[in-house]
C-alpha positions in Angstrom: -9.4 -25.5 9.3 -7.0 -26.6 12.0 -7.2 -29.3 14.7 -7.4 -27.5 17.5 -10.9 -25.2 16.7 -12.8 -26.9 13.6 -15.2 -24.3 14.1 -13.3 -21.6 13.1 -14.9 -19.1 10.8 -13.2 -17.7 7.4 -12.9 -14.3 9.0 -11.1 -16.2 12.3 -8.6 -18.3 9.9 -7.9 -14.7 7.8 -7.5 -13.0 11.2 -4.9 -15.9 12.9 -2.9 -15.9 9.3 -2.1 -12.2 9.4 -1.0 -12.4 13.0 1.3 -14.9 12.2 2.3 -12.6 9.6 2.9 -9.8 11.9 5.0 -12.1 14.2 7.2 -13.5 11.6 7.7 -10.6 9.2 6.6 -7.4 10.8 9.1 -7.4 13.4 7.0 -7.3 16.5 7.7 -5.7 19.8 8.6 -8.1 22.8 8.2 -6.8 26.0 10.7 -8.7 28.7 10.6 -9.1 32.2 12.2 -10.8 34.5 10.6 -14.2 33.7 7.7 -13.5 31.3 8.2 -12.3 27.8 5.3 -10.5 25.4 4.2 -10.6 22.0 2.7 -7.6 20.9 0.1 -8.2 19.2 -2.0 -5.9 17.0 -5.7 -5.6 16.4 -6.1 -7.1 12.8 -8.8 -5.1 12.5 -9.8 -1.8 13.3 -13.3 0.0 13.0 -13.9 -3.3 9.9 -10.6 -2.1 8.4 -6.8 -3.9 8.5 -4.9 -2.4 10.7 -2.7 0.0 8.7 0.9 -1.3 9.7 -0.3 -4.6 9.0 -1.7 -3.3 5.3 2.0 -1.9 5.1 3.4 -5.6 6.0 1.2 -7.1 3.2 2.6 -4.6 0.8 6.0 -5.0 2.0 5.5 -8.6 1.5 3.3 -8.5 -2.0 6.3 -5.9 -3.7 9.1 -8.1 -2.3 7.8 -11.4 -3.8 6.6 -9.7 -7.6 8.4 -10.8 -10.6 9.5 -8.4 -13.3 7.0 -10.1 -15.2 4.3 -8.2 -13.2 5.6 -4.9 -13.9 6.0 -5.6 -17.7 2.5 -6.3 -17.9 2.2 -2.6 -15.8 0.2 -4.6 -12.5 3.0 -2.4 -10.9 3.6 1.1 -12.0 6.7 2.2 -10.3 7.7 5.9 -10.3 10.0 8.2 -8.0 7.5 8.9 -5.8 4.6 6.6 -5.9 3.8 2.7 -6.3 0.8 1.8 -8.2 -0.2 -2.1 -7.5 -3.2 -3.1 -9.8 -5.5 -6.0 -10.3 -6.0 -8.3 -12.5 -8.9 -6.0 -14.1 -6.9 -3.5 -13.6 -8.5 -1.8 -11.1 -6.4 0.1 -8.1 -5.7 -1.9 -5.4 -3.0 0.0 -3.5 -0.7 2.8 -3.4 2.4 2.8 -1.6 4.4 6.5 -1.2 7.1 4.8 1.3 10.5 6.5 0.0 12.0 3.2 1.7 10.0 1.0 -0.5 10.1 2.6 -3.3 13.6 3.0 -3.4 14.1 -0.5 -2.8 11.8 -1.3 -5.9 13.9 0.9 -8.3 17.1 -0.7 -7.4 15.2 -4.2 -7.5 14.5 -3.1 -11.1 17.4 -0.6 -12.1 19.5 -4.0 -11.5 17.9 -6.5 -13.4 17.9 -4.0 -16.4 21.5 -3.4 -15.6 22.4 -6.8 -15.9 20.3 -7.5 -19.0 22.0 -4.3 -20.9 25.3 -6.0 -20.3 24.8 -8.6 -22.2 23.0 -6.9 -25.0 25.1 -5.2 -27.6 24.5 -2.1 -29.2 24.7 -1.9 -33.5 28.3 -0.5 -32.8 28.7 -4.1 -31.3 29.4 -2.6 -28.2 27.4 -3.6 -24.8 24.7 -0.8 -24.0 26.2 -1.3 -20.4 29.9 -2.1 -19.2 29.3 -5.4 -17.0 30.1 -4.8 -13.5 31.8 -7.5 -10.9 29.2 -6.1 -7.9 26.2 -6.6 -10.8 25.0 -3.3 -8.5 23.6 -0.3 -11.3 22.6 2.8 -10.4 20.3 4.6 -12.4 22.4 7.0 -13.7 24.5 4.0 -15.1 21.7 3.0 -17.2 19.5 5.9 -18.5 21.9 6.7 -21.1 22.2 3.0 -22.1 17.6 2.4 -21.9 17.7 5.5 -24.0 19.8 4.0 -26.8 18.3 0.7 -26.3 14.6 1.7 -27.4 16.1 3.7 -29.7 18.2 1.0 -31.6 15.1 -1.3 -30.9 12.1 -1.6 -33.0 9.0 1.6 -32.3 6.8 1.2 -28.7 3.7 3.0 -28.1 4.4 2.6 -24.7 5.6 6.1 -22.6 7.3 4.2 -19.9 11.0 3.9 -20.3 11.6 1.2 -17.9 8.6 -1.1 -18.8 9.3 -0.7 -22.7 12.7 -2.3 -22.0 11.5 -4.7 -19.9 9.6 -5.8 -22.1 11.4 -5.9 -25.2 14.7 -7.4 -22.7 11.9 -10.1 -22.2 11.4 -10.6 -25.7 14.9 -12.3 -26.3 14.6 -11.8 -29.8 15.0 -7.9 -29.8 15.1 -6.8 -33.4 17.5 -4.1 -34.4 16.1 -1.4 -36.5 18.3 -0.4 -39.9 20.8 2.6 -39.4 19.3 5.4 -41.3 21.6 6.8 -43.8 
């Protein structure tokens, strides 16, 4: 509890922190005159629910902090269209269908597995991905080069293309199946 009001209820302190929030991350409207200027500030809490642009701040904020880690162990689900952030238990927490955010999540991802495909080499001995100067992949760059990955790489139950090579990336000691003849 702070200084100024040690009487201040869990509710109050959760309310004050996700103003602060809102002022420092969610870009909030300041109304100028000629010798005042306004913070807009929202109501945290509407009808007992959060406010839904501040719920979209804390999942702005959440997704840009998560660690590759998270999404190997599928807390995050990423697709095309949709975000799927889990719990610990597993259970839904949030969706997210923001094109903006998702986007940026891909290319989060699509460049970390770029960059570890560059340094990986295929059983030709040739890198699965030509390194780039930018370290900037597109998807397109990669998909043929995940494909042969998991393919070169030992079996995965797993269906999810980008987690599987996360995953085994993560490993560090990928093993390389045996050529057929």
């Amino acid at each position: 509890m702070t200084e100024e009001q040690p009487n201040k209820t869990a509710f109050e302190e959760i309310e004050e922190s996700l103003r602060k929030l809102w002022l420092e991350k969610g870009k909030a409207p300041i109304i100028k005159a000629k010798h005042t200027e306004l913070f807009v500030e929202p109501k945290v809490f509407i009808g007992g629910e959060v406010n839904p642009e501040i719920g979209k701040l804390i999942v702005k904020e959440y997704l840009s902090k998560i660690s590759i880690n998270e999404i190997a162990k599928g807390k995050v689900v990423i697709t095309s269209d949709l975000i799927k952030i889990k719990g610990d238990d597993g259970k839904l927490l949030a969706e997210v269908r923001g094109k903006k955010i998702i986007d940026s999540m891909i290319n989060k991802i699509t460049n970390y597995l770029g960059k570890q495909l560059a340094e990986k080499t295929s059983k030709d001995g040739d890198p699965y991905v030509q390194k780039k100067e930018t370290s900037a992949y597109a998807f397109g760059d990669i998909k043929g080069a995940l494909i042969e990955f998991l393919m070169d790489m030992e079996k995965n139950d797993s269906k999810n293309l980008v987690r599987d090579a996360i995953v085994l990336l993560q490993k560090g000691n990928v093993t390389v199946r045996p050529s057929r003849p």
